[in-house]
C-alpha positions as CSV (number, residue, x, y, z in Angstrom):
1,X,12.1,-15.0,-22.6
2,X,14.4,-15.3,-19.5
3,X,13.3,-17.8,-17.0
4,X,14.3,-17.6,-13.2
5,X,13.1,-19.6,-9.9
6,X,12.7,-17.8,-6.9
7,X,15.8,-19.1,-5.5
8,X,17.4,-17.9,-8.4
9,X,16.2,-14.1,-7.0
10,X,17.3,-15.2,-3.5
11,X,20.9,-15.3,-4.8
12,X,21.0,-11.5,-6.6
13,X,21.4,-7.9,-4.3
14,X,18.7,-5.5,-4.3
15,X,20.6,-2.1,-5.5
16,X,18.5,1.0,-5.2
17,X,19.6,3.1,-8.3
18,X,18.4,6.3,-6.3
19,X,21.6,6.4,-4.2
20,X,23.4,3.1,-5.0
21,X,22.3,1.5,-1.7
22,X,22.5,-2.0,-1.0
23,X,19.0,-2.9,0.0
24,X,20.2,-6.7,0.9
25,X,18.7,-9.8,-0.5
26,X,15.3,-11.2,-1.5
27,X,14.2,-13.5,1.4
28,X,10.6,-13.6,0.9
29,X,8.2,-12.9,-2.0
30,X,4.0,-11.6,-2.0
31,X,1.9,-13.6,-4.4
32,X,-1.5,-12.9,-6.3
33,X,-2.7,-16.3,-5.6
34,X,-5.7,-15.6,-8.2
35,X,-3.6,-14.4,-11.2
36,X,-0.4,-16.9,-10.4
37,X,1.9,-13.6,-10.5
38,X,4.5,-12.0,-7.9
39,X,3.9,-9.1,-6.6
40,X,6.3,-7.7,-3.9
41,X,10.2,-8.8,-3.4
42,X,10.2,-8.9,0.8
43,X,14.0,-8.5,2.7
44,X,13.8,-9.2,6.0
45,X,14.8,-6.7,8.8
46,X,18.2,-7.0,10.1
47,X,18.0,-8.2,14.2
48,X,19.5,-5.8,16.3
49,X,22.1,-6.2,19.1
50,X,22.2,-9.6,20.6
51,X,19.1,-10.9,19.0
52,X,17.2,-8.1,20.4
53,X,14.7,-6.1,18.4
54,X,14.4,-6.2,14.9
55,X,14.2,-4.0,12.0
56,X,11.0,-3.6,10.0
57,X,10.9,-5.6,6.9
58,X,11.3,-4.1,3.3
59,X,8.8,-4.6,1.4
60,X,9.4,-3.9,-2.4
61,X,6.6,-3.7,-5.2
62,X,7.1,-5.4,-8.7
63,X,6.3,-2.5,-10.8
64,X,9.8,-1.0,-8.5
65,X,12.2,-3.7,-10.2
66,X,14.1,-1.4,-13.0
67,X,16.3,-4.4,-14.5
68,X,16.6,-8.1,-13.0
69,X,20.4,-8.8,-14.2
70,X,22.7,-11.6,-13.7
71,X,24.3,-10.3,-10.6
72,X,22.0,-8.2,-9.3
73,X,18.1,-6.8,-9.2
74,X,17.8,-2.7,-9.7
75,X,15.1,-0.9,-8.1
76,X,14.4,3.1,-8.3
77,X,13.1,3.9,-4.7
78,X,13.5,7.5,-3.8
79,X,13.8,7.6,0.2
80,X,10.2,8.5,0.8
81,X,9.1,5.3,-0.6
82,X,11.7,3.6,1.3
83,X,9.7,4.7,4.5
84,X,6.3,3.3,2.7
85,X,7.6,0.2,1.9
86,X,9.0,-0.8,5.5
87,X,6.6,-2.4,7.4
88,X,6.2,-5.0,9.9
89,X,4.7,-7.7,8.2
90,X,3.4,-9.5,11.0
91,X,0.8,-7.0,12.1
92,X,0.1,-5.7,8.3
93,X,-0.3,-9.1,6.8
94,X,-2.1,-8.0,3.4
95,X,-3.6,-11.6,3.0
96,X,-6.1,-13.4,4.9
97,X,-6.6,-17.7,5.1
98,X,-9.9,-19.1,4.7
């Protein structure tokens, strides 16, 4: 079994093996508090000119990681699920605080 931290993901680019796209970098992760397990890889939107305006975040499910390698992660996301997966997280927050 190969072990990693989740700073260890922060280092490794997000490929898409769909059209060889670099997707970016892991800055962010979605947790199943309940069952201790990941379950989304978030990259942040890119800001846009100046600081101005921002580009929604990626949001990428675990069942989407094809190989977690030494260099990289591989995902398989055709470009319709690249539209599903982009979201602004701040006005789609999946979790709520008690």
């Amino acid at each position: 079994m190969r072990r990693c931290s989740t700073a260890d993901l922060r280092q490794l680019e997000i490929i898409n093996l769909c059209d060889g796209t670099r997707l970016g970098y892991a800055t962010d992760f979605e947790f199943d508090c309940e069952d201790a397990r990941i379950l989304a890889l978030v990259i942040h939107g890119t800001c846009g000119f100046f600081g101005f305006g921002r580009e929604e975040d990626l949001v990428i499910p675990w069942h989407k990681i094809e190989c977690i390698g030494e260099d990289t992660i591989l995902v398989k996301l055709s470009q319709q699920e690249l539209s599903c997966y982009a979201c602004d997280r701040k006005k789609h927050r999946k979790f709520h605080f008690s």
